[in-house]
Backbone as JSON Lines, residues from 0, in Angstrom:
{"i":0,"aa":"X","n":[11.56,23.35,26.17],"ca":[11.12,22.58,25.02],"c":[12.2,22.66,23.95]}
{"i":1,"aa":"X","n":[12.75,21.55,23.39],"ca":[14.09,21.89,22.57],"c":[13.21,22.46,21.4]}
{"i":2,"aa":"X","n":[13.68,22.72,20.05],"ca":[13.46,23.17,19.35],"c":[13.31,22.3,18.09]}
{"i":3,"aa":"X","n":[12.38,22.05,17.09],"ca":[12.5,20.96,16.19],"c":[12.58,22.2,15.04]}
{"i":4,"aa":"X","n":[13.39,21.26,14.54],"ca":[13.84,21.86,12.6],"c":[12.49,21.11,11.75]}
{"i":5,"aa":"X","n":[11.74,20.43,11.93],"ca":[10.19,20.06,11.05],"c":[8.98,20.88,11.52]}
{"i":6,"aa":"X","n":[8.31,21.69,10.46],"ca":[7.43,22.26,10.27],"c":[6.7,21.57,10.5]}
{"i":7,"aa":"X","n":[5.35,21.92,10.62],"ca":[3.84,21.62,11.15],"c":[3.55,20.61,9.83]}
{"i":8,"aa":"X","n":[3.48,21.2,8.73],"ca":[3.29,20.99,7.6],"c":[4.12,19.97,7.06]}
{"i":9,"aa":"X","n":[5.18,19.77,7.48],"ca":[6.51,18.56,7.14],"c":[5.96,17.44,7.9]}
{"i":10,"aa":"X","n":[5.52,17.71,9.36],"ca":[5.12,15.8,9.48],"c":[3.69,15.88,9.48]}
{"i":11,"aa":"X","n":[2.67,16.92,9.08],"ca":[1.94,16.26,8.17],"c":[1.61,15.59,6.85]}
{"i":12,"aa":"X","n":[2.86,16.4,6.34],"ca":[3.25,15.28,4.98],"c":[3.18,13.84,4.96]}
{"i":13,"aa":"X","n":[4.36,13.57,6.49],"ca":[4.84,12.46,6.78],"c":[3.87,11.74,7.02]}
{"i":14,"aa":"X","n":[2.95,12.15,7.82],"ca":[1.5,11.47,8.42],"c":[0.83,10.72,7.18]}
{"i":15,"aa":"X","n":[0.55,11.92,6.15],"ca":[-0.43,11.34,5.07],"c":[0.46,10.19,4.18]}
{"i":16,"aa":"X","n":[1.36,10.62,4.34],"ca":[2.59,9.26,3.22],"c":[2.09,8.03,4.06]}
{"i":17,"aa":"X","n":[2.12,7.89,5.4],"ca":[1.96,6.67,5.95],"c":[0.98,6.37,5.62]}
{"i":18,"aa":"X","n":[0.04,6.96,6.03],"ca":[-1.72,6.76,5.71],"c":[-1.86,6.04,4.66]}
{"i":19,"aa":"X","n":[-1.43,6.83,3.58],"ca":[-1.64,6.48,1.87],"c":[-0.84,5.13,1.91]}
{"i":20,"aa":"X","n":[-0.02,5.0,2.04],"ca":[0.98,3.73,1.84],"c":[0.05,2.55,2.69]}
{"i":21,"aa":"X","n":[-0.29,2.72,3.97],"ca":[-0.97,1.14,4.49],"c":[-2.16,1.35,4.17]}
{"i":22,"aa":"X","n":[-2.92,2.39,3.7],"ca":[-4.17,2.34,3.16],"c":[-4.05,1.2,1.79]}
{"i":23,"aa":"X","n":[-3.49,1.39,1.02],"ca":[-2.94,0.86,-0.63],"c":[-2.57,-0.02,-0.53]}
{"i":24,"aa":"X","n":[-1.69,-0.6,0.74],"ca":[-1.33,-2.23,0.23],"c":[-2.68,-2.52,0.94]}
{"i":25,"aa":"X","n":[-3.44,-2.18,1.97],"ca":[-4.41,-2.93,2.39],"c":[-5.36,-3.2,1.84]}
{"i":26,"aa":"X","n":[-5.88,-2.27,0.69],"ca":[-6.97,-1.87,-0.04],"c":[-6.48,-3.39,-1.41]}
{"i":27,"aa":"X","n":[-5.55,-3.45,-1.78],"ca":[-5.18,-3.93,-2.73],"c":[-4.5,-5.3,-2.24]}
{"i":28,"aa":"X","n":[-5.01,-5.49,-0.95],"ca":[-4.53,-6.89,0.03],"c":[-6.37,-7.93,-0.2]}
{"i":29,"aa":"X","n":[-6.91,-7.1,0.07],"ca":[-8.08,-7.51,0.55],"c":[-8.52,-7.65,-0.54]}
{"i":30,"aa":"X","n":[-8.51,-6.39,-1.91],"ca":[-9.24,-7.3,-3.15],"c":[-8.46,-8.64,-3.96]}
{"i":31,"aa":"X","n":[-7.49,-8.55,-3.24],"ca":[-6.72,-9.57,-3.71],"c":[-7.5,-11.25,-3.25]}
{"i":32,"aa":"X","n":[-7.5,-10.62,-2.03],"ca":[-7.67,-12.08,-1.25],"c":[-9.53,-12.43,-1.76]}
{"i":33,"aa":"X","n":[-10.19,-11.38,-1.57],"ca":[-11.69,-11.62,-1.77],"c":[-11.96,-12.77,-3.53]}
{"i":34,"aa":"X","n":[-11.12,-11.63,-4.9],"ca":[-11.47,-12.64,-5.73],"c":[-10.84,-13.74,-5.48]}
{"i":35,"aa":"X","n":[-9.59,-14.37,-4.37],"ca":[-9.24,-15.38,-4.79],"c":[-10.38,-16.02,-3.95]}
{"i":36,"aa":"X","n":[-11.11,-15.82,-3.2],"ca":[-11.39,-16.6,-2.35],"c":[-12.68,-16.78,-2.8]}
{"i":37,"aa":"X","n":[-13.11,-15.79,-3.96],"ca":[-14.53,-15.95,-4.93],"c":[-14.27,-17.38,-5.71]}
{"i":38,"aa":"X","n":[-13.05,-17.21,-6.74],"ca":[-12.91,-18.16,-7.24],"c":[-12.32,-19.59,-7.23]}
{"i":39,"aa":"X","n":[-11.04,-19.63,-5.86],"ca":[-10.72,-20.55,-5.98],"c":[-10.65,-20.96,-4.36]}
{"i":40,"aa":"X","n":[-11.53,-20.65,-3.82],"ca":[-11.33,-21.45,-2.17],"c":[-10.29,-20.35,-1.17]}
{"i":41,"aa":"X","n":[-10.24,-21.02,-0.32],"ca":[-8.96,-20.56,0.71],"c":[-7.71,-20.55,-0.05]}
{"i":42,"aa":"X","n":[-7.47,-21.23,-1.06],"ca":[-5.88,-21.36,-1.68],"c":[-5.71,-20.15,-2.11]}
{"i":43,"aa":"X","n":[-6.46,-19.95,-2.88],"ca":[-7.21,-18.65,-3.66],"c":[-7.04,-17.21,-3.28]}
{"i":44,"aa":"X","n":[-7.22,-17.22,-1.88],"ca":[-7.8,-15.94,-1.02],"c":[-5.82,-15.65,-0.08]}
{"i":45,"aa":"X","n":[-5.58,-16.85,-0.15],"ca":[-4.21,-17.2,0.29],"c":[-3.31,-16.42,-0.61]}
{"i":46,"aa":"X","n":[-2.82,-17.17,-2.07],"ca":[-2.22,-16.79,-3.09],"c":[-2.9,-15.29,-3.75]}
{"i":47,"aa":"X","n":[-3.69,-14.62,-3.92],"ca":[-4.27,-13.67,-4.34],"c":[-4.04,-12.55,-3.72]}
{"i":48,"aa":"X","n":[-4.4,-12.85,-2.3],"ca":[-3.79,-12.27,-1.09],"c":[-2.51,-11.52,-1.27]}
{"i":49,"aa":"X","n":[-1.7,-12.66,-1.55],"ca":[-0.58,-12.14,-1.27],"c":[-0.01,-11.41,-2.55]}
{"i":50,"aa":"X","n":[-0.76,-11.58,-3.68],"ca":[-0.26,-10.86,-5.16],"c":[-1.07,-9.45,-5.04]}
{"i":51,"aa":"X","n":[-1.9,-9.23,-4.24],"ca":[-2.35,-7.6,-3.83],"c":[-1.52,-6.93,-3.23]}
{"i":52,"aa":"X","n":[-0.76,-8.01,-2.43],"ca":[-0.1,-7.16,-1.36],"c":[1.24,-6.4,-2.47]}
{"i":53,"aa":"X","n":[1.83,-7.83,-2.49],"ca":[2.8,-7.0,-4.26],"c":[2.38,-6.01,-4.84]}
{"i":54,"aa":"X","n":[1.08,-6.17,-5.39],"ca":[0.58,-4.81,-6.1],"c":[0.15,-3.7,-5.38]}
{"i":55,"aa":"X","n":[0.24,-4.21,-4.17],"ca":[-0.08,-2.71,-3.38],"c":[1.19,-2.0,-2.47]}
{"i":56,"aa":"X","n":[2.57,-2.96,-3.0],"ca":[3.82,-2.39,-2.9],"c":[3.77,-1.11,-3.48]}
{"i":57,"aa":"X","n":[3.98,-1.78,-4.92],"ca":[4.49,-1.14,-6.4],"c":[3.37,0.43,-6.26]}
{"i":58,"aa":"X","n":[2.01,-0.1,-6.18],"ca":[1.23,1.57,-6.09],"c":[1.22,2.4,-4.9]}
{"i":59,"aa":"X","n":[1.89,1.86,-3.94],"ca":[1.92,2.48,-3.01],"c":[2.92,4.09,-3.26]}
{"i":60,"aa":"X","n":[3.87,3.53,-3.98],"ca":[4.99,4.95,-4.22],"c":[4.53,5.13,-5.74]}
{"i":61,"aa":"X","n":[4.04,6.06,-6.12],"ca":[3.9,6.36,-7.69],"c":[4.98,6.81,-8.33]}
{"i":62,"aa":"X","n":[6.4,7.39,-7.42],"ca":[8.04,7.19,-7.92],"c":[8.5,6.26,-8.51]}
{"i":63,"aa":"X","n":[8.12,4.96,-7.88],"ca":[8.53,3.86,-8.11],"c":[8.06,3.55,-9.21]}
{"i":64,"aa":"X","n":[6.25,3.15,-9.24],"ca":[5.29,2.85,-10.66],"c":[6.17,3.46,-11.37]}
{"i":65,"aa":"X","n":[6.23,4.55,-11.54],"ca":[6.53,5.2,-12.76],"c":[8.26,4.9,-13.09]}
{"i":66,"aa":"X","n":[9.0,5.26,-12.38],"ca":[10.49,4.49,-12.34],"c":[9.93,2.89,-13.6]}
{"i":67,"aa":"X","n":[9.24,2.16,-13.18],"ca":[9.35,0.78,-13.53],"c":[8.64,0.73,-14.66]}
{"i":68,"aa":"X","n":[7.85,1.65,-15.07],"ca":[7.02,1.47,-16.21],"c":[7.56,2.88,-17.61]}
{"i":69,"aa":"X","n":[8.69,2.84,-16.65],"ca":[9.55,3.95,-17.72],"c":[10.77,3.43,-18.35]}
């Protein structure tokens, strides 16, 4: 068995970063798309959609948020 230089604890880090990251744009995909699609049809759920997904870039890394709002 070769030997790995990552701790147990190092790619569970890695694990939860992923998690958190497609959890957040998805979470912030879907409320995107739902009000558009409350208020303005399929165009709505389309375009809204896709401005969650943006916003669920930006919160996905709180390095970043904060980088941009600094």
């Amino acid at each position: 068995m070769p030997h790995s230089d990552r701790s147990i604890a190092s790619r569970m880090w890695s694990v939860v970063k992923v998690v958190w990251t497609i959890s957040i744009i998805m979470l912030a995909t879907i409320v995107g798309a739902a009000i558009g699609w409350n208020t303005h049809g399929i165009a709505g759920a389309f375009a809204l959609g896709f401005v969650g997904f943006v916003a669920g870039v930006f919160l996905s890394s709180p390095q970043f948020l904060l980088q941009i709002l600094s």
